[in-house]
N, C-alpha and C positions, 0 to 999 in steps of 0.2 A: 515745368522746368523753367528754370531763371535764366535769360542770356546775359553775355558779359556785357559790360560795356566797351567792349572793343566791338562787336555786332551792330552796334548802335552808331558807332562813328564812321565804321565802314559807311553801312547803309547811308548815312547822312550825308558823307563824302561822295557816293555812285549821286545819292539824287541830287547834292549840288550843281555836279558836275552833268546833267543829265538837263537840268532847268539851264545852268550857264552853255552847253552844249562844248563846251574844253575847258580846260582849266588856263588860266593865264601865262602864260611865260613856258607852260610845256606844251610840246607838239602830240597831244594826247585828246583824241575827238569823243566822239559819244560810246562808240567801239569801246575803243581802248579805254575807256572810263568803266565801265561794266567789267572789260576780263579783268583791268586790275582789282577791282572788286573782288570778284570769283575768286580769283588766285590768293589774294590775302587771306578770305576766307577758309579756302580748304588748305591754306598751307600753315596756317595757323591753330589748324583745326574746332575753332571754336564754334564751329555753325554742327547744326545736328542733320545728319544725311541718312538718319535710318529712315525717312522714307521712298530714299533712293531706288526702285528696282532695278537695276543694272548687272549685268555681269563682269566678274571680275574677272581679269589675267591671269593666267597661270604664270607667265610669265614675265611678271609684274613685281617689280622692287618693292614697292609702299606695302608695308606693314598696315593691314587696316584692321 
């Protein structure tokens, strides 16, 4: 499977930010460097999560 090149800039953006430990001029630490990762990630859906085991909600909006 081929990833996008949006997986590639994320990734490169968390490790910037990860070697810099915050990014410049935002109040965004090592934390918060990583979940905006995450979040881009799955809300973009481009990252592949079938090997997720988890259980889902029933109760749960997200169409997955």
């Amino acid at each position: 499977m081929e990833e996008s090149p949006f997986v590639y800039l994320v990734f490169g953006l968390v490790y910037a930010g990860m070697i810099l430990g915050e990014f410049p001029r935002l109040a965004v630490d090592r934390t918060g460097i990583v979940l905006l990762g995450a979040i881009a990630l799955v809300a973009s859906e481009h990252g592949d999560f079938s090997g997720v085991d988890a259980p889902r909600s029933s109760c749960s909006s997200a169409s997955w």
